[in-house]
N, C-alpha and C positions, 0 to 999 in steps of 0.2 A: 673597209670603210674607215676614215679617217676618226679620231678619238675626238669629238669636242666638248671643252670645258669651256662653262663661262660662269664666273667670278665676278664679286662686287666688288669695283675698285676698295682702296683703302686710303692710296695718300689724297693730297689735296690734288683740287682741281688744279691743272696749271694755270688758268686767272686767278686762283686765290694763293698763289707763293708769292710769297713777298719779293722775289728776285725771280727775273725772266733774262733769257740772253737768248739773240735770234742772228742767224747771221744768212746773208745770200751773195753768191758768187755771181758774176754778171757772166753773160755769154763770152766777152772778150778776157775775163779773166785767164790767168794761165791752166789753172788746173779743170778750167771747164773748155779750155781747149784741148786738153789731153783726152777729156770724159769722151767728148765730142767726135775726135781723129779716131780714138779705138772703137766705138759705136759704129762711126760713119764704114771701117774695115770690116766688122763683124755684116752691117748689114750688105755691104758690096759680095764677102765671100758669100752668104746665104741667097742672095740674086744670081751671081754665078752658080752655083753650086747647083738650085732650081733650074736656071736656063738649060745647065750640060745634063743632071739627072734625075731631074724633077723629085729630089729632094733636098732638103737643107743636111749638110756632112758636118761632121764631129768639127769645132775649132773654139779656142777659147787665146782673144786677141787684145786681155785685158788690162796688161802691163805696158805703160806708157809713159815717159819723161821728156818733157819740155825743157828743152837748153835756152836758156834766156839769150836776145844775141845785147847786140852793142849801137848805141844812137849818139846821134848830139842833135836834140833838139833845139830850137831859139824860136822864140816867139815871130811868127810870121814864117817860119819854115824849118829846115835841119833836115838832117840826112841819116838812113840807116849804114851804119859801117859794118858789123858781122852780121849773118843773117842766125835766124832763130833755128834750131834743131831739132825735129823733133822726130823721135824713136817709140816705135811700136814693137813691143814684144812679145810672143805668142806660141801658141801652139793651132796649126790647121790637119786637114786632110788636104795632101798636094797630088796627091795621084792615084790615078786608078785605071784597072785596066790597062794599063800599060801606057797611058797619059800619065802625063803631068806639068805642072803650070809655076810660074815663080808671083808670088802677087807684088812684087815691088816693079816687075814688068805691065800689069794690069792693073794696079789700083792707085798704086803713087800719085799719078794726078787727079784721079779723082777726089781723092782725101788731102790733097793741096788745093786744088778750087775749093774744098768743103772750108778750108780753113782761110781761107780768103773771103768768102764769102760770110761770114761770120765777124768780119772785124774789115770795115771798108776801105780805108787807107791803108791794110795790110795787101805787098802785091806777091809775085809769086817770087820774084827776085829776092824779100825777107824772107825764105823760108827755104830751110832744107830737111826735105821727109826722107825717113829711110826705115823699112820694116825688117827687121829680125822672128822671122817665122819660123817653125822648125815642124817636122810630122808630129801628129799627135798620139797619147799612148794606146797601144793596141787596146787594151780590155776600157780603154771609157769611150773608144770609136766605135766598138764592139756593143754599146748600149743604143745606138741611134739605129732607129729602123723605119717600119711604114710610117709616115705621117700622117694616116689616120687614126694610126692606134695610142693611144696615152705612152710615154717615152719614160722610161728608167731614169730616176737621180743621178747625176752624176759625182753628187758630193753629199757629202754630209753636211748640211747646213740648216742657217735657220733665219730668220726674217722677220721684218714688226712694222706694221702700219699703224697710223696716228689719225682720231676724228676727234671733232671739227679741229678747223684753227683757231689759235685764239687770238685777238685782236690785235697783238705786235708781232705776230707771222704772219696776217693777214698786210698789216700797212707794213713791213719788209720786202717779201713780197713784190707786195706792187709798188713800191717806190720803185725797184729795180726795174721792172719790167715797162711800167711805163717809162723812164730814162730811158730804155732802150726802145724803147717800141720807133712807127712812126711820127707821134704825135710830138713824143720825147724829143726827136730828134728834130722836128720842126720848130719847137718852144726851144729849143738847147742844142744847134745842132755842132757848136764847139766840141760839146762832149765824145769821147770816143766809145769803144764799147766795153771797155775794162772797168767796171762799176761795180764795187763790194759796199755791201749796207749791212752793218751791224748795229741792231738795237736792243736795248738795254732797258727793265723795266723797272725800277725801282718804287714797289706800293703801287701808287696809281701815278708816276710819272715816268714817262718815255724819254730815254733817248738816241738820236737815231746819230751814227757816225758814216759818213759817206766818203769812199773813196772813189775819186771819179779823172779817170785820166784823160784831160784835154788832147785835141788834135791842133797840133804847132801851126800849120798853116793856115787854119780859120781862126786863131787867138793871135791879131797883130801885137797884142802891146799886153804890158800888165794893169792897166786899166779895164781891159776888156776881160779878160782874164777874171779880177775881183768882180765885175757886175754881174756873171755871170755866176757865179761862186754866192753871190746873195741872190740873184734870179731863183737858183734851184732852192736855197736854203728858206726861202720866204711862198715857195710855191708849194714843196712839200706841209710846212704849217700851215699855209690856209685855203689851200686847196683839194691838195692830197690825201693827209693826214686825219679831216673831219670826216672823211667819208668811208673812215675805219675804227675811229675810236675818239670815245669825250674825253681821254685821258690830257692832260698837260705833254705837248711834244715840243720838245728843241731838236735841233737839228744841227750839225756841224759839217763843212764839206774840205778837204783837203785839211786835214790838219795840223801835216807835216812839214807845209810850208812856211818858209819863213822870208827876211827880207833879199834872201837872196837867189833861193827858188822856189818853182813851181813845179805842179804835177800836169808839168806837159810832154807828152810825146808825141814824135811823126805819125803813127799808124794807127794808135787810140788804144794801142794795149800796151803793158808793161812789160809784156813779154820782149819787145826788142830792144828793154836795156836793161839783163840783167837777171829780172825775178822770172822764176824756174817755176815749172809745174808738173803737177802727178796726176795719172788716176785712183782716183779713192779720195780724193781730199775736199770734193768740192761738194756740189749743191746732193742730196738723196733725193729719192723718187718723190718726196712732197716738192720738192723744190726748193729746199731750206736745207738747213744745216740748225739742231735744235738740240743741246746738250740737257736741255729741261725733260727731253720726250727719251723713251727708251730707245734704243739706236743701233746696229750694226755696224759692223767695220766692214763688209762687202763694197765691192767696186762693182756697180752694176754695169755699168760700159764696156762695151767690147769682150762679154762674155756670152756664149750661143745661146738664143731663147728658145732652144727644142729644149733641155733637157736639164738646165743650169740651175740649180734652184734659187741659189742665191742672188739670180737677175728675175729667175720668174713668181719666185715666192714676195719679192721684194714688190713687186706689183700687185697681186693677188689679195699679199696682206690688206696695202693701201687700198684699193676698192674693197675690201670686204669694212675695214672701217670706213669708209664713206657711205657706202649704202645703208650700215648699219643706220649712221645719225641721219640720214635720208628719209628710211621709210619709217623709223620709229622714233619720235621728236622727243618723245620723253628721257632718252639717251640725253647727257649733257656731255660725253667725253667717255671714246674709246681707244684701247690698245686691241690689237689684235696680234698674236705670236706664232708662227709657224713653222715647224722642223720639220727635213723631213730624212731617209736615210738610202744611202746609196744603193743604187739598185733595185730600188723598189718605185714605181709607178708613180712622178710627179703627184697625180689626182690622188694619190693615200698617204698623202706624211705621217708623221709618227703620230703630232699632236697638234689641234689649232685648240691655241687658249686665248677665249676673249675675254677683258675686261672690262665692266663696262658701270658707269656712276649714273645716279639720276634716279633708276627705279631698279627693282628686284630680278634678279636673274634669272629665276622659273618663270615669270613672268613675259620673258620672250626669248624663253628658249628654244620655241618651234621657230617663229622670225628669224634668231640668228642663226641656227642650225641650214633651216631653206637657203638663206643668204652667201652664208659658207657653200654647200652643195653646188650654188650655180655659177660661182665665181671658179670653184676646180674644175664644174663640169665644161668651163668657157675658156680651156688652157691653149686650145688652136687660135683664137679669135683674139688671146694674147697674146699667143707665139709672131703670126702674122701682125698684130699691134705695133711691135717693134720694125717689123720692115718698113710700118708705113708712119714711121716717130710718132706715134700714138703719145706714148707714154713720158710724163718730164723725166728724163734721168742725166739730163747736165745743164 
């Protein structure tokens, strides 16, 4: 059975730090195209993989770079000149039995429509996919077996979930999401989907910095361009922004531009002129990016959710904080921390340590203990989560 400690916070709440910084990657961002392409591979192999042996096989397909290509946008339209690049690199199971399979044969266009579809004016002629796969090592294929039975670690690793949000990762957040959603796109449909919001919280004053890449064809003129550029800026302060927090918000959009350019391109992402993307840099399983909150360096994309711990602790954590400030409101803010060691049974990590502010730690130790319990005992019900994008991880 697994060790748990829980612990009375000690620092301050993160509402009460004088300085907060929040930042969110948009869907059309580059590195949340990368997150995105090596997820959308991992879940293709583990469909395959199900269909041929009705099991999910050892692969870890979590290394990815995006080559920025090349535009010349103009207001009212412009053209893509290089297409964009993008390289998936990995490790799978390619055979067995005496099969075996190349997934740049099988899956290449499905992970090009996944990425077309993710960024509207992106077509399949901007993009050129190429997967670098290679077998995987014997003794960590060697750990994947029945899938009903709890699956061995395949690493040493460790993981941290974050409750609640606090109210400038909350209007973060949904500034992005709504921009992107469809309503966004109906109030703002210039907009493309390469949308990064970083806000800033100084005391009780917010501020929100938006980079938002226009689509050249629906922006005739530079006229149209600025109205819209104050549309979003005047809609997040009085519309948006009250329905997350009394704090004072300003808002700035574009504010690299000057009299001579704009943040327009043909397809709605940055990606085809230029700026390059990774995985690991973008959005974590809250959906943010949060250098205030404790943090990992794990790429949870495109790494196998049988057995990974650093994709499936990374989820596990985040709901076991969630439900903590769920069922028990006296909670005002937790961490949750989870290692665990190779080879040994995902459901027993080494140690879950929770932290938790607000009230006494004996006091609901049986609560988080049970909570902890049912989030390990539910590791299928997040293994499968991931096939069916359950989980935010880009």
């Amino acid at each position: 059975m697994a060790q748990i400690q829980i612990v009375e916070g000690k620092n301050l709440l993160v509402e009460e730090m004088p300085v907060e910084i929040v930042e969110r990657k948009g869907k059309g961002h580059p590195d949340s195209l990368c997150d995105g392409a090596a997820e959308e591979l991992s879940i293709a192999l583990c469909q395959f993989y199900r269909q041929e042996l009705n099991q999910i096989l050892h692969h870890n397909v979590d290394k990815a770079v995006l080559i920025g290509g090349s535009s010349e946008p103009v207001f009212g339209g412009g053209k893509v000149i290089v297409p964009i690049q993008v390289y998936i690199v990995g490790r799978a199971t390619l055979s067995w039995d005496g099969k075996s399979f190349d997934p740049n044969e099988i899956f290449k266009e499905q992970v090009t429509q996944w990425l077309c579809s993710q960024v509207k004016y992106l077509q399949k002629e901007h993009l050129k996919v190429e997967f670098k796969v290679r077998p995987g090592s014997v003794d960590l294929r060697s750990i994947f077996g029945d899938e009903d039975k709890p699956p061995l670690a395949n690493d040493t690793s460790f993981a941290v979930g974050f409750a609640p949000l606090s109210e400038l990762e909350k209007l973060v957040l949904n500034t992005e999401k709504f921009l992107n959603s469809d309503k966004g796109k109906e109030r703002f449909p210039q907009l493309g989907e390469d949308i990064k919001v970083m806000g800033v919280r100084y005391g009780n004053k917010i501020r929100l910095t938006v980079a938002a890449a226009f689509v050249s064809c629906l922006t005739p003129d530079r006229e149209t361009y600025e109205a819209i550029k104050r549309g979003v800026n005047q809609f997040i302060c009085n519309e948006l922004a009250p329905k997350f927090t009394s704090r004072k918000v300003e808002v700035f959009v574009n504010t690299a531009d000057t009299s001579q350019s704009a943040y327009i391109t043909v397809t709605g992402t940055s990606a085809e002129s230029g700026d390059d993307g990774q995985v690991g840099r973008g959005n974590r399983v809250s959906g943010l990016i949060t250098p205030y909150r404790p943090m990992t360096l794990e790429a949870v994309a495109g790494k196998n959710p049988v057995s990974h711990v650093g994709k499936v602790y990374s989820v596990m954590t985040q709901l076991i904080a969630n439900k903590i400030v769920e069922k028990i409101p006296e909670v005002r803010q937790v961490y949750c921390y989870m290692v665990s060691q190779i080879g040994k049974p995902i459901i027993d990590p080494q140690v879950v340590s929770v932290e938790v502010w607000g009230i006494e730690p004996k006091k609901i130790e049986n609560e988080v203990k049970a909570i902890v319990d049912q989030v390990l005992g539910s590791w299928k019900d997040i293994r499968d989560g991931f096939l069916r994008r359950m989980w935010q991880i880009y």
